[in-house]
C-alpha positions in Angstrom: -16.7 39.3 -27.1 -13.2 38.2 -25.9 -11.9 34.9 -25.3 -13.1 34.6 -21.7 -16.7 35.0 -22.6 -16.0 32.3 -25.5 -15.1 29.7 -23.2 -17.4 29.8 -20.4 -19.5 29.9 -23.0 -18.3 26.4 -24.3 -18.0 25.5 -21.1 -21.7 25.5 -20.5 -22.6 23.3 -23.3 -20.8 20.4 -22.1 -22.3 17.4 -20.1 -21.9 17.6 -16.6 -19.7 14.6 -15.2 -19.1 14.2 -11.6 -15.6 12.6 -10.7 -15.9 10.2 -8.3 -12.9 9.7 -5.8 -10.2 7.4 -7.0 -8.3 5.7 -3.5 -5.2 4.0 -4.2 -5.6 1.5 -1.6 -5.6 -2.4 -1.6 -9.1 -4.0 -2.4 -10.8 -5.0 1.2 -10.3 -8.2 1.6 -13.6 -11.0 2.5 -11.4 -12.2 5.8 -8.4 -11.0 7.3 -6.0 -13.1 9.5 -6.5 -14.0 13.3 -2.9 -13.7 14.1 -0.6 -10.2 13.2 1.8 -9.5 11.0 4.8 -9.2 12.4 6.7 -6.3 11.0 10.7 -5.6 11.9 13.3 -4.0 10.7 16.7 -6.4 9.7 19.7 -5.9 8.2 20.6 -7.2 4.6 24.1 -7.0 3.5 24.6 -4.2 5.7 21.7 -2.4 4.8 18.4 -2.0 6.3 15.5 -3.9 5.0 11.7 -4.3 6.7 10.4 -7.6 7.1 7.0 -8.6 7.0 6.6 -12.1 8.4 3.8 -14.4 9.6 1.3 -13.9 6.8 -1.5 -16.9 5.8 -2.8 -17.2 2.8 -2.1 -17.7 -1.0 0.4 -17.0 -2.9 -0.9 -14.6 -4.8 -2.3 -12.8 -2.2 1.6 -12.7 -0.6 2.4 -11.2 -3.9 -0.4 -8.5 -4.1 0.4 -7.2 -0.7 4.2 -7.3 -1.4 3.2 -5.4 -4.7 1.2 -2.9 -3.1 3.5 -2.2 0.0 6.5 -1.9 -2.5 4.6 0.9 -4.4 3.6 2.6 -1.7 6.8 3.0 0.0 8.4 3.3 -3.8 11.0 0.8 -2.9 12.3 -3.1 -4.4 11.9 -6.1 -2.5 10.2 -9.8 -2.7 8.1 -12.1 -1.7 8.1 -15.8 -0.8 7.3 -18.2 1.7 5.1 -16.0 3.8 7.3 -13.7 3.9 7.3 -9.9 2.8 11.1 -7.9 1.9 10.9 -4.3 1.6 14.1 -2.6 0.7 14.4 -0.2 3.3 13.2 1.4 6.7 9.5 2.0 6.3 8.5 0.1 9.4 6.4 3.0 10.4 4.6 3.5 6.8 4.1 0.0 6.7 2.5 -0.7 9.8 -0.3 2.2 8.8 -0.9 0.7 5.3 -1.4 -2.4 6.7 -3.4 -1.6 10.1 -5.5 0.7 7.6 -6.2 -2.5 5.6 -7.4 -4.3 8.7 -4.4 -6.4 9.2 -3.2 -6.9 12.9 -0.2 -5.9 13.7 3.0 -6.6 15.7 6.0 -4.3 15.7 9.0 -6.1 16.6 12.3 -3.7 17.9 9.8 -0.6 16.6 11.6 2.9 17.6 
């Protein structure tokens, strides 16, 4: 009896789990917007930076979003005002996350 036959052996006796799919997506939210997002891309001290603008609701909402887009794209950025900074040119990425969410969306000077 080698190892092999040890461990399938061991790995009979343990309970049977099943692994249920883990999405790293926003939570679906109860009601989206009527009007898009508008999403561009700016310049910020010379650098480029996509803005996220046009979006109603609260504040911490704004802040969720900004959170989740800024993870996703692994850049900085902020929030405020009803308005989304992301550090960077992820206008395409962007729009997909957010069309995927159910968010409307209008690209503004899109390539």
């Amino acid at each position: 009896m080698d190892w092999r036959d040890k461990l399938s052996g061991l790995k009979s006796e343990l309970p049977q789990v099943e692994e249920t799919p883990v999405i790293a997506s926003a939570k679906p939210a109860k009601k989206r917007q009527s009007e898009p997002l508008r999403v561009e891309l700016d310049k910020r001290n010379g650098k480029p930076a996509t803005l996220i603008t046009d979006f109603k609701g609260k504040d911490n909402e704004l802040k969720e979003l900004a959170k989740l887009l800024k993870v996703k794209c692994g850049a900085g950025g902020s929030s405020r005002d009803g308005e989304i900074l992301v550090q960077g040119d992820f206008m395409v990425k962007i729009v997909d996350i957010l069309l995927e969410m159910g968010f409307k969306v209008k690209k503004i000077n899109f390539k």
